[in-house]
C-alpha positions in Angstrom: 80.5 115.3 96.1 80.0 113.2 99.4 82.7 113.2 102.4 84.0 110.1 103.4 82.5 109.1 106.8 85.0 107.5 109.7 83.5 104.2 109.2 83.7 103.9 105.4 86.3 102.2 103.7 88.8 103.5 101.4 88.7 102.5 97.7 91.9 101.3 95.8 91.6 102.6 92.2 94.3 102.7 89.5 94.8 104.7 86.7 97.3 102.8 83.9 98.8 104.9 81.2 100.6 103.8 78.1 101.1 105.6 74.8 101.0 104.9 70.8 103.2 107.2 69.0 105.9 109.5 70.0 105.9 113.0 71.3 108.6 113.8 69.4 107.6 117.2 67.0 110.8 118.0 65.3 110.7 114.8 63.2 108.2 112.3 62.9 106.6 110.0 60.2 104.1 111.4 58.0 102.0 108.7 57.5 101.4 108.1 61.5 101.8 112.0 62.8 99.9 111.6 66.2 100.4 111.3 69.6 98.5 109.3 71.9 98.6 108.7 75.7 95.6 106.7 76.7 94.8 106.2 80.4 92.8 102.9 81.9 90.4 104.0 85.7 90.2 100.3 87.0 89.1 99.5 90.5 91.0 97.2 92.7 87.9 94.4 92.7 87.4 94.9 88.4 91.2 94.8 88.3 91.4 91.0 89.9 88.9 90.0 87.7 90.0 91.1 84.3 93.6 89.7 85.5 92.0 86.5 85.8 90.6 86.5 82.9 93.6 87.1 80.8 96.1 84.9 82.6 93.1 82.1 81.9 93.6 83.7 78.1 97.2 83.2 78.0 97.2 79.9 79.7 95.2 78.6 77.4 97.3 79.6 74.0 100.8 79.8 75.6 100.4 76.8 78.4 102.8 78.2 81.1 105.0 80.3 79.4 105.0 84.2 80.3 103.5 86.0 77.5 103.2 90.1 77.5 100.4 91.5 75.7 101.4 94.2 73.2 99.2 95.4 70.0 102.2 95.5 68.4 103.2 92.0 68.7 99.7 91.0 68.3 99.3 92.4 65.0 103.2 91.5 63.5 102.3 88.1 65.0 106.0 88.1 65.9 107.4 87.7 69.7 105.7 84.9 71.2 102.6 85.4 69.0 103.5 83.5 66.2 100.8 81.1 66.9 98.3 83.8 65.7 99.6 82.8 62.3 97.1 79.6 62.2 94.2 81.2 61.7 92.0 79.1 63.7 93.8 80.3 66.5 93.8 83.8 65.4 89.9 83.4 65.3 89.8 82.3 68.4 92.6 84.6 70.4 90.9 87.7 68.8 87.2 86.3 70.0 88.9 85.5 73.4 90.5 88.8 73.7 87.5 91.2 72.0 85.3 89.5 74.8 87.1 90.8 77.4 88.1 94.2 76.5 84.5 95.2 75.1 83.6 94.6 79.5 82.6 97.7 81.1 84.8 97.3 84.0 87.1 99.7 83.2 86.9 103.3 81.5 89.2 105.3 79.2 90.4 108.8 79.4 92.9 109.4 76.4 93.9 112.8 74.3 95.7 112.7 71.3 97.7 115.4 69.2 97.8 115.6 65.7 101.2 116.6 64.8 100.7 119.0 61.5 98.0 121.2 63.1 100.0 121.5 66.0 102.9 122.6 64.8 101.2 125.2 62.4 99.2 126.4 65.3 101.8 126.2 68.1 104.7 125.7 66.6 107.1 122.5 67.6 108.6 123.6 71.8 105.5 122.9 73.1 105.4 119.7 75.5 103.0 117.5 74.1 103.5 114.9 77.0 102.7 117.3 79.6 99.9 118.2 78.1 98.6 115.2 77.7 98.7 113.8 80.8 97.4 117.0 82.3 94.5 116.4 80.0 94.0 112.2 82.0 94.6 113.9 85.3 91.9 115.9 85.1 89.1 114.2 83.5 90.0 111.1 85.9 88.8 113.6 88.6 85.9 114.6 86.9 85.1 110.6 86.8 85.8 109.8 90.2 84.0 112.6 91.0 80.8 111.2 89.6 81.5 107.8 91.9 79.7 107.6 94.7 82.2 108.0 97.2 85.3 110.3 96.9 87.5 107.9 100.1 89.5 106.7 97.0 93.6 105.8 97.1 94.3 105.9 93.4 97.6 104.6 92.3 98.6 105.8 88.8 101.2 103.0 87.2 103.3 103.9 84.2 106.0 101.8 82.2 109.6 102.6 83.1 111.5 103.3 80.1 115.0 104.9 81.3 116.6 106.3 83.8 116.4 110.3 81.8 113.2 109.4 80.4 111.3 108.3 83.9 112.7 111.7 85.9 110.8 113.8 83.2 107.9 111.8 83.5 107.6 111.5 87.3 108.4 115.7 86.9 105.0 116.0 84.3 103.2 114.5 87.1 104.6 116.5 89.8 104.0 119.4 88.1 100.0 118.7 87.4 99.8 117.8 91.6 101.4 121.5 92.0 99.4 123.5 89.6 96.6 121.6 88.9 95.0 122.3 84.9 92.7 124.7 83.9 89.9 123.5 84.8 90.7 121.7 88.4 93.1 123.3 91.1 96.3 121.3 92.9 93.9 120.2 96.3 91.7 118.3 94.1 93.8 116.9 92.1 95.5 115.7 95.3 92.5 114.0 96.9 92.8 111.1 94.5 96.4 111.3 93.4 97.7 109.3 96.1 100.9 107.1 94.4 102.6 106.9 91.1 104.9 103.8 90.1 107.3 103.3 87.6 106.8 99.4 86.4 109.0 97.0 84.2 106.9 95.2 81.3 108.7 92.1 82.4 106.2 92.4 85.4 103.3 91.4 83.5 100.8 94.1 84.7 97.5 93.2 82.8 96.5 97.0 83.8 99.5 98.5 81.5 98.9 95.4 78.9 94.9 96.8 78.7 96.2 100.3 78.2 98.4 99.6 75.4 95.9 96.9 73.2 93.4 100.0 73.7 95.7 102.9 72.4 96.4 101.7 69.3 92.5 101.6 67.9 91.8 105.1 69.3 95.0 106.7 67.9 93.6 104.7 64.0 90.2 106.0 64.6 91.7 109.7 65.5 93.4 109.6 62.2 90.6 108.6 60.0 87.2 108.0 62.1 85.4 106.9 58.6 87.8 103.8 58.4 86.8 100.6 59.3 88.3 100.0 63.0 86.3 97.2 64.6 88.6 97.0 67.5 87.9 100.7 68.3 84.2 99.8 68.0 84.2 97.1 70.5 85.9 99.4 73.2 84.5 102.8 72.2 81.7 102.5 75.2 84.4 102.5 78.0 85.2 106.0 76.9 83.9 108.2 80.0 81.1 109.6 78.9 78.5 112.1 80.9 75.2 113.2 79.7 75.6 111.5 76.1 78.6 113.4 75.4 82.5 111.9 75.6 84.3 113.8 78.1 87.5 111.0 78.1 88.6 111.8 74.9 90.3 114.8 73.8 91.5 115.3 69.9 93.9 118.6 69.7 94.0 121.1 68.0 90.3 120.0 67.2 88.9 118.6 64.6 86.0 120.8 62.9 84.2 117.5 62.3 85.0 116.3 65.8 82.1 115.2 67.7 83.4 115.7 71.3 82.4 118.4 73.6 84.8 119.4 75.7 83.4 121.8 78.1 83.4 120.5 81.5 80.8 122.8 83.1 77.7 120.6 82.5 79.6 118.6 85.4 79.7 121.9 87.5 83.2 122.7 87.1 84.6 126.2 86.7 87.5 127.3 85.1 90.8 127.5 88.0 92.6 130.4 85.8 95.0 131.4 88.9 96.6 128.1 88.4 97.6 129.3 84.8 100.1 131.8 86.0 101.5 130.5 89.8 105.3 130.1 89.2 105.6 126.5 91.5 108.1 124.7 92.0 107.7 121.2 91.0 109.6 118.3 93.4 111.0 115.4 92.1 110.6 113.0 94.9 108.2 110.2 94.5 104.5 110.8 95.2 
């Protein structure tokens, strides 16, 4: 991995994270029991040029009127996008938008957990959350590692959702920067993690809006990849990949079928097992 030099630059990066589901394993609906949090690596310079694009996108359908992308939305054609009910326009919105997402200017890291084998294997305390974002953390180091220069100031932006609810998730993250996962220990973790934000949707962060139109498809392909899923077809190539093999998505408890490999050490790594048992104490200041 190269050191910065004096004179080099430093890189503004941002990692976006929005999830499909809930995390909740006491109760949950049997026909959608999964879990997805689904992370967006953007540079600053890819960033200004996908925003562009998709303010030019909503301009065109909703003239000056703010608009906030959501697959939900989208697909109910309902808040704002009624319009998608003409179907010309529908044709044309899904075109518009399909263009721009199938771009390889940003990359996906994502892991999803299939409730029912879960819960058989692990039973329903566990902390789903936690785990996955450890799971983003870490394979957006492995993918920053692979850049050519590690000088990077990566920002990771989340959607506020509550008061309760936005302390727990700034503590997740807190914890990760103190203990660092399995594979990658706390110092590198902390040469990229630089600044995390809590942002209101009524901002109108294309970065968050990207995350979420992307979740949905990979959450549907997770729960039946034999299903037709064209969305998740036009974005599957922004999943990190290394050597031919998809190390930005991660489907637990495995699927025997699965055709992800998740071992790390073709990239070098070794496993950090100390940070598996260090009792740390975990701040909850903002980073």
């Amino acid at each position: 991995m190269p050191l910065p030099t004096n004179t080099e630059s430093q890189k503004q990066y941002y990692l976006f994270i929005d999830e499909c589901g809930d995390q909740n394993l006491s109760s949950f609906d049997p026909s959608f029991p999964i879990f997805t949090l689904c992370g967006i690596i953007v540079s600053q310079e890819q960033l200004d040029i996908i925003t562009d694009k998709i303010t030019a996108l909503k301009k065109e359908f909703w003239g000056d009127r703010k608009i906030i992308l959501h697959s939900r939305d989208i697909r109910k054609c309902q808040n704002g996008f009624e319009v998608l009910f003409n179907l010309e326009a529908k044709q044309r919105f899904y075109e518009k938008i399909n263009s721009i997402l199938g771009e390889k200017v940003y990359v996906i890291v994502c892991c999803s957990i299939l409730k029912e084998p879960y819960i058989r294997q692990y039973g329903r305390l566990n902390d789903v959350y936690g785990q996955s974002l450890s799971y983003i953390m870490e394979r957006t180091v492995f993918y920053l590692d692979s850049l050519a220069t590690n000088n990077i100031h990566l920002t990771t932006t989340v959607e506020c959702r509550g008061k309760k609810e936005d302390k727990t998730l700034l503590n997740y993250y807190n914890k990760v920067l103190d203990l660092g996962t399995y594979w990658v220990n706390s110092a590198r973790i902390r040469n990229y993690f630089k600044e995390f934000e809590m942002r209101r949707k009524s901002e109108d962060l294309v970065g968050l809006q990207i995350a979420d139109l992307v979740a949905y498809p990979i959450t549907r392909y997770v729960l039946d990849e034999n299903a037709v899923n064209l969305a998740y077809d036009i974005i599957k190539d922004n999943i990190y990949q290394k050597e031919g093999k998809l190390y930005g998505m991660k489907i637990f408890p495995n699927k025997k079928e699965s055709p992800y490999n998740d071992n790390p050490f073709p990239t070098g790594d070794t496993p950090i097992q100390k940070n598996l048992t260090i009792p740390m104490q975990s701040n909850n200041k903002k980073i």
